[in-house]
BATORDREN-576171 format. One line per 4 residues: number of its first residue (from 1); their letters; for each residue x, y, z of C-alpha. Coordinates in Angstrom, 1 decimal. Example, Ala and Ser with C-alpha at 12.3 -4.5 7.8 and 13.67 -1.06 7.14 Angstrom:
<banus>
1 = AS = 12.3 -4.5 7.8  13.7 -1.1 7.1
</banus>
This chain:
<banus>
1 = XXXX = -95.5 37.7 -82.9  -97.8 40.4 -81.5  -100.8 40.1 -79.2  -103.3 39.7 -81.8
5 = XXXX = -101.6 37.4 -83.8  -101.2 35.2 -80.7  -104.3 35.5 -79.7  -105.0 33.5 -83.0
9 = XXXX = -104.0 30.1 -80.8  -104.1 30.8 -77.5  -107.9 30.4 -76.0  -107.0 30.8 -72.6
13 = XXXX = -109.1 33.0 -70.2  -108.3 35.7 -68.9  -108.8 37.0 -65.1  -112.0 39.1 -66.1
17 = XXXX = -113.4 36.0 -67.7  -112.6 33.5 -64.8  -114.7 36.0 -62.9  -117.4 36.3 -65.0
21 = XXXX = -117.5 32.6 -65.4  -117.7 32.1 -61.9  -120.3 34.6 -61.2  -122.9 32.9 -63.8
25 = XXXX = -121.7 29.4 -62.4  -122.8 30.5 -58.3  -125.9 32.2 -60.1  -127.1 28.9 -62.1
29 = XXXX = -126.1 26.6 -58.7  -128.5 29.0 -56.6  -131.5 29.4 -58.7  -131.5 26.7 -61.1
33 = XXXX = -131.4 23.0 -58.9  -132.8 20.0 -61.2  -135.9 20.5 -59.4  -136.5 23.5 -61.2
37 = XXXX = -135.4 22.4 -64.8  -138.4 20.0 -63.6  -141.3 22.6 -62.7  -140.8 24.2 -66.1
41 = XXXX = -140.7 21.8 -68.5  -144.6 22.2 -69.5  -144.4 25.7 -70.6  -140.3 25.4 -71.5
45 = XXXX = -139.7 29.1 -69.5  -139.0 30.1 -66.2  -140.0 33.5 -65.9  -138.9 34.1 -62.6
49 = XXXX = -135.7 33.0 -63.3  -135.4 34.6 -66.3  -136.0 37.9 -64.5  -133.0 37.0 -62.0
53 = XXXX = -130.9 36.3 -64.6  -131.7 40.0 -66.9  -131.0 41.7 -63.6  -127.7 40.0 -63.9
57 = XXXX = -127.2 41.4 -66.6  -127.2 38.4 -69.1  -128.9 40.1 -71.9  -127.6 43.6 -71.8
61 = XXXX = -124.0 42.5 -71.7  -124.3 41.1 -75.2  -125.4 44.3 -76.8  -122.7 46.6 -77.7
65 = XXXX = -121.9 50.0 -76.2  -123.6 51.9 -79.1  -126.9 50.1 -78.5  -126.7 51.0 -74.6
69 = XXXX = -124.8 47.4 -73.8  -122.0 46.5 -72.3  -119.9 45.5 -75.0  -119.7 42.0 -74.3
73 = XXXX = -116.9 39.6 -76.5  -118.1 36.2 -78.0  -115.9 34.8 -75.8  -117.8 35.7 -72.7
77 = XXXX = -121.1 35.0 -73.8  -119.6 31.8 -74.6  -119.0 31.1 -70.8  -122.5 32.3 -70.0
81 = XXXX = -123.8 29.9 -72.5  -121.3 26.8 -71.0  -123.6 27.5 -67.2  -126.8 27.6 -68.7
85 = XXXX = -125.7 24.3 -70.5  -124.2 22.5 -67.6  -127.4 24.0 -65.5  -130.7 22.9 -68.2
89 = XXXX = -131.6 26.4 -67.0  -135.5 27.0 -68.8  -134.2 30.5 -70.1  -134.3 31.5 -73.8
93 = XXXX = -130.9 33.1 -73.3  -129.3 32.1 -76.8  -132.4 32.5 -78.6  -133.1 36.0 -77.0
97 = XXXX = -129.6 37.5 -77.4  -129.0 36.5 -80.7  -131.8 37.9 -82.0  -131.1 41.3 -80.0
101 = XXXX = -127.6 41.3 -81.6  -129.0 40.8 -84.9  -131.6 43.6 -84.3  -128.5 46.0 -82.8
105 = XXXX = -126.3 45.2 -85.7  -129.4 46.3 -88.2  -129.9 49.6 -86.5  -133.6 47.8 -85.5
109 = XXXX = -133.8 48.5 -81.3  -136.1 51.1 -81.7  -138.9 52.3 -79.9  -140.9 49.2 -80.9
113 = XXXX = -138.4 46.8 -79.3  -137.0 49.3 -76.2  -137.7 46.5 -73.9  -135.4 44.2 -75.9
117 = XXXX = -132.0 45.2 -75.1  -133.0 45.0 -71.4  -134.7 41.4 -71.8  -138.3 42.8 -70.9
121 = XXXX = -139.5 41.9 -74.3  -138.3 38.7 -75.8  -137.2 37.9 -78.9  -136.6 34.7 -81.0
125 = XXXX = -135.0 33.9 -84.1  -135.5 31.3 -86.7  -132.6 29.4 -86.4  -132.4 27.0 -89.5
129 = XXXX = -130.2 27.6 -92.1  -132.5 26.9 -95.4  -134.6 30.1 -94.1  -137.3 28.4 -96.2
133 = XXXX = -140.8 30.0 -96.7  -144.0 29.7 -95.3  -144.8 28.2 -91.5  -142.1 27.5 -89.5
137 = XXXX = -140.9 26.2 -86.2  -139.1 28.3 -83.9  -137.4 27.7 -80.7  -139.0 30.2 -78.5
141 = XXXX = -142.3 31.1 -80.2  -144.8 30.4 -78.0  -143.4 33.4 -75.1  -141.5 35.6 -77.9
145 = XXXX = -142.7 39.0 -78.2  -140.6 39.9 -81.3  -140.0 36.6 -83.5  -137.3 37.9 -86.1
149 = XXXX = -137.0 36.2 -89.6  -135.5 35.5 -92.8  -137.8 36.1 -95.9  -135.9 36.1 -99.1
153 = XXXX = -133.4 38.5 -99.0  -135.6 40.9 -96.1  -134.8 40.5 -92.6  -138.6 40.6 -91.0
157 = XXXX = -139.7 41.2 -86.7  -143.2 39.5 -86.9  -145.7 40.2 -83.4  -148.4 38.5 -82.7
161 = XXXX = -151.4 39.7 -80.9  -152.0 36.1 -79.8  -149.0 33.9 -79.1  -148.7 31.1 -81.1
165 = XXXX = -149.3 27.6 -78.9  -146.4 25.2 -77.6  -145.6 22.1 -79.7  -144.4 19.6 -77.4
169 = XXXX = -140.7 18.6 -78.2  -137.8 16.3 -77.1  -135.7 19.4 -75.8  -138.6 20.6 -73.6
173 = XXXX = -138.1 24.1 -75.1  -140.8 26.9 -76.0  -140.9 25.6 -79.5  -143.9 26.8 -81.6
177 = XXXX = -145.5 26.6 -85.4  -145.2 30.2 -86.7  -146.9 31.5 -89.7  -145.4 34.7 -90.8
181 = XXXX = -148.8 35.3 -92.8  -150.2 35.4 -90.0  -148.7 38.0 -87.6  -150.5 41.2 -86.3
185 = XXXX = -147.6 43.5 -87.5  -144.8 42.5 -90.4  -142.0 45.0 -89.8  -139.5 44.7 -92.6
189 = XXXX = -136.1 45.4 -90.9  -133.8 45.2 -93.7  -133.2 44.0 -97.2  -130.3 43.1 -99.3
193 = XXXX = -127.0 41.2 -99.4  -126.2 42.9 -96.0  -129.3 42.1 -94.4  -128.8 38.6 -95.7
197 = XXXX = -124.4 38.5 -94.1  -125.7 39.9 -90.8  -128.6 36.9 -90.6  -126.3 34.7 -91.3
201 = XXXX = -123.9 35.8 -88.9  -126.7 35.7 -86.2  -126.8 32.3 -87.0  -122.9 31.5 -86.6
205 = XXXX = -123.9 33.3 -83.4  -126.9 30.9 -82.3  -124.9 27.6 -83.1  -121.6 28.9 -81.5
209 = XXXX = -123.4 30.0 -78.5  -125.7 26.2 -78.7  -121.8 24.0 -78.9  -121.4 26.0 -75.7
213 = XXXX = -124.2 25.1 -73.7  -123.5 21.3 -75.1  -120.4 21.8 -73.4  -121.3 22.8 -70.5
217 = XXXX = -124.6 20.1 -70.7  -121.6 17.1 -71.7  -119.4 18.3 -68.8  -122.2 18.0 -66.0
221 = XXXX = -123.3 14.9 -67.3  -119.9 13.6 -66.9  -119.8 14.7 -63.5  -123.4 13.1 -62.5
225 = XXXX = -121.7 9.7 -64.2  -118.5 9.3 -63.2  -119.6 10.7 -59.2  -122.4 7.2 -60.0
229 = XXXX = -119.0 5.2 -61.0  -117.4 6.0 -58.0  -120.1 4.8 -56.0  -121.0 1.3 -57.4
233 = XXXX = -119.0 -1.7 -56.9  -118.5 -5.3 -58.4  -116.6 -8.0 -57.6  -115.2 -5.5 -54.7
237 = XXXX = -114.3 -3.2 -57.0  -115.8 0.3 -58.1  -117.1 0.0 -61.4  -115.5 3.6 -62.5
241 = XXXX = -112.0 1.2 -62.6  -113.5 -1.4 -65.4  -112.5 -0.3 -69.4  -115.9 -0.6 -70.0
245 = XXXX = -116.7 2.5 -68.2  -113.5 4.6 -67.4  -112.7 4.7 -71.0  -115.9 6.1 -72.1
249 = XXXX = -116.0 8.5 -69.5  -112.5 9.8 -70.7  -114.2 10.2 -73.7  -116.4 12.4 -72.5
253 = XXXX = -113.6 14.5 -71.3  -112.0 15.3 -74.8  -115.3 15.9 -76.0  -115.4 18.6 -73.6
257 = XXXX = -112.2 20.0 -74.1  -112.3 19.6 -77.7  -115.6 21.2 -78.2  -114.8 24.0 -75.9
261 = XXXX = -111.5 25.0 -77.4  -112.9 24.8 -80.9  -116.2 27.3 -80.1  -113.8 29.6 -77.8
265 = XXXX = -111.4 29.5 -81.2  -114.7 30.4 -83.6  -115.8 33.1 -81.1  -112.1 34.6 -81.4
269 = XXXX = -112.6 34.7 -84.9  -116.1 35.9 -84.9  -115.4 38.8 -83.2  -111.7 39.8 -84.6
273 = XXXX = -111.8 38.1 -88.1  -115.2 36.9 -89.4  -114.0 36.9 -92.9  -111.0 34.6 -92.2
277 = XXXX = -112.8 31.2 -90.5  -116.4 31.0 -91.4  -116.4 27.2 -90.8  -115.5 27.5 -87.1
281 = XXXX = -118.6 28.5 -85.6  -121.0 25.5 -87.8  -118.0 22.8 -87.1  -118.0 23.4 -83.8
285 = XXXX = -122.5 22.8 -83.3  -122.1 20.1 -85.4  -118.9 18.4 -83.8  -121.3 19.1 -80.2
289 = XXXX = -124.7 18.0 -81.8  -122.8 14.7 -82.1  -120.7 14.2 -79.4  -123.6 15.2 -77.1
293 = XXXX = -126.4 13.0 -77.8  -123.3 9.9 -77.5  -122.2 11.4 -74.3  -125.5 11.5 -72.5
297 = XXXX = -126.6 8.3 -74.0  -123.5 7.1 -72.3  -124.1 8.5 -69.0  -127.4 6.8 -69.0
301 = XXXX = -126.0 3.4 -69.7  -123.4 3.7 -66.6  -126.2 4.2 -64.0  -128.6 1.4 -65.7
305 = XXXX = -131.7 1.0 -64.8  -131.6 4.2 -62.6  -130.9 6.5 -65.3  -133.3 5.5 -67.3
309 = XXXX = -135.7 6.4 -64.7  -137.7 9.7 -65.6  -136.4 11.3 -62.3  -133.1 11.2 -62.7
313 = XXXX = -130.9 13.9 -63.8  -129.1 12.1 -66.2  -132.1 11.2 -68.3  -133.1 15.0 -68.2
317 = XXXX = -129.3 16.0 -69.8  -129.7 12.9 -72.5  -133.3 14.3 -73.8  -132.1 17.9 -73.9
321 = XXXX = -128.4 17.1 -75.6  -130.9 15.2 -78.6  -132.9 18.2 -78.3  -131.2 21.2 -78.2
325 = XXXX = -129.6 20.7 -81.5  -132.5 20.1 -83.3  -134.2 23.8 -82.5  -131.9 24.8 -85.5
329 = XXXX = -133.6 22.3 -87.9  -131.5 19.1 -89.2  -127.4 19.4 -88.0  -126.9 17.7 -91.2
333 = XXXX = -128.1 20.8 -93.0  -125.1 22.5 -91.1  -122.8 19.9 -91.5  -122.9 20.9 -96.0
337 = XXXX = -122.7 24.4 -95.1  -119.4 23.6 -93.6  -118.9 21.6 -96.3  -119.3 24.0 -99.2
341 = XXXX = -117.1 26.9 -97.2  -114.1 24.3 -97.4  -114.7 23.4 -100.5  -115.5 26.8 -101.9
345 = XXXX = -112.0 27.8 -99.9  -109.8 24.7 -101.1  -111.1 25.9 -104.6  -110.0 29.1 -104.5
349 = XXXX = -106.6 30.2 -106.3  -103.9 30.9 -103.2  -101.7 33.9 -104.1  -97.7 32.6 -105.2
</banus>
């Protein structure tokens, strides 16, 4: 068995991407406390911190080479998207690269989006997987300078001269109403059944990159539980010892480690075979769409009363774990798309 073929079932990281993990992880504990995740929940950004984090390169790393990136795998971002999950940052990180790939992919980062690659100009994507006409909600349209969409079988960049106003939403994100009809400039950046694969594939990207940051959101709410668990006591004993809460906090574990093995599996194949698993990357957002909300819901429960409290942390993870998800339009509505690729695959004649 070569390399490659190995590769095929073994996830692990390598030493470039323990580094790179740990760099983003030191970066989110420095400049993104709970207290900040706070301060920006009116307007859903942090600029400052989104600047900090561009200047780490977050956004240009994604790009590849021939677009002036740095060539980053799926797998990395992956890990970048795990921090920003575990950390709430207020960044349109997943949004924003996405939609750059998508735009790099398409030939599109022109001199009408130079300040893309580079994270200068923000962009946003509209995430669902219908693509249906007409007004839409988008996860980062009320600070998105280039809001890129799906209109039949034309890929379209809309600006807006004026952006369009923040809807408040569970997730606390950026999320605005967006009429297409109504944008200053309509840019059509592509057409036809390739135009249509690549969206789609920015897509895969978006709810790949989304089961990460669950991850990483499930992990540190495990943390903030079972550090509560350790704490408390009754009848002389901590309460992290009774079934009642040890076993559901081991549950939270394999969440983890299931959903992070199956998105660093659909990034592998993303990147080296996108043909051969198209169900990866959508089986891995729904499996986390799920096993989030459960998880911080769960977390709340173990500190009671307390983490039910609007100020503490674990009632911040439990709205954005119902939230998050939701930016993409219904999981269900991901959950058939899986559906029909096995199906359409089962259905298919296998050679003798």
């Amino acid at each position: 068995m070569d390399r490659f073929e190995l590769r095929r079932l073994d996830y692990s990281l390598s030493d470039d991407h323990l580094a790179l993990q740990d760099a983003y992880k030191q970066f989110f504990k420095t400049h993104c406390s709970i207290e900040t995740v706070r301060a920006a929940e009116q307007s859903g950004f942090d600029k400052s911190l989104w600047e900090r984090l561009c200047a780490m390169g977050a956004t240009t790393m994604a790009l590849p080479e021939s677009c002036g990136g740095d060539g980053a795998t799926l797998v990395d971002l992956t890990l970048v998207a795990e921090e920003i999950g575990r950390s709430l940052a207020p960044v349109p990180w997943i949004d924003h690269v996405c939609a750059a790939r998508l735009l790099g992919r398409l030939g599109a980062l022109g001199a009408d989006t130079a300040g893309v690659g580079s994270g200068e100009q923000l962009a946003a994507l509209d995430a669902r997987v219908d693509a249906a006409p007409g007004v839409r909600l988008i996860p980062t349209g009320s600070i998105a300078d280039h809001i890129i969409v799906r209109d039949g079988d034309e890929v379209v960049r809309l600006t807006f001269g004026t952006r369009p106003a923040k809807v408040d939403n569970i997730g606390r994100l950026p999320m605005a109403w967006v009429d297409p009809a109504a944008a200053d400039t309509r840019t059509v950046v592509a057409e036809g059944p390739d135009a249509v694969a690549n969206y789609q594939r920015a897509l895969d990207e978006w709810r790949l990159l989304t089961a990460s940051a669950l991850v990483g959101l499930v992990e540190e709410t495990m943390t903030i539980a079972a550090e509560f668990a350790k704490t408390r006591y009754t009848l002389g004993v901590p309460i992290s010892t009774l079934q009642a809460i040890s076993h559901p906090l081991a549950n939270m574990a394999i969440t983890v480690q299931g959903g992070r093995n199956l998105a660093r599996r659909a990034a592998w194949f993303l990147d080296n075979e996108p043909g051969e698993r198209p169900d990866l990357a959508p089986s891995a957002f729904v499996f986390m769409a799920e096993e989030a909300a459960k998880a911080a819901t769960m977390a709340v429960h173990i500190q009671g009363g307390l983490g039910v409290s609007s100020e503490a942390a674990a009632s911040a993870y439990l709205v954005r774990a119902r939230g998050w998800p939701l930016a993409g339009g219904d999981p269900g509505a991901t959950a058939l798309r899986v559906a029909e690729i096995v199906a359409a695959r089962e259905s298919t004649p296998q050679p003798v």
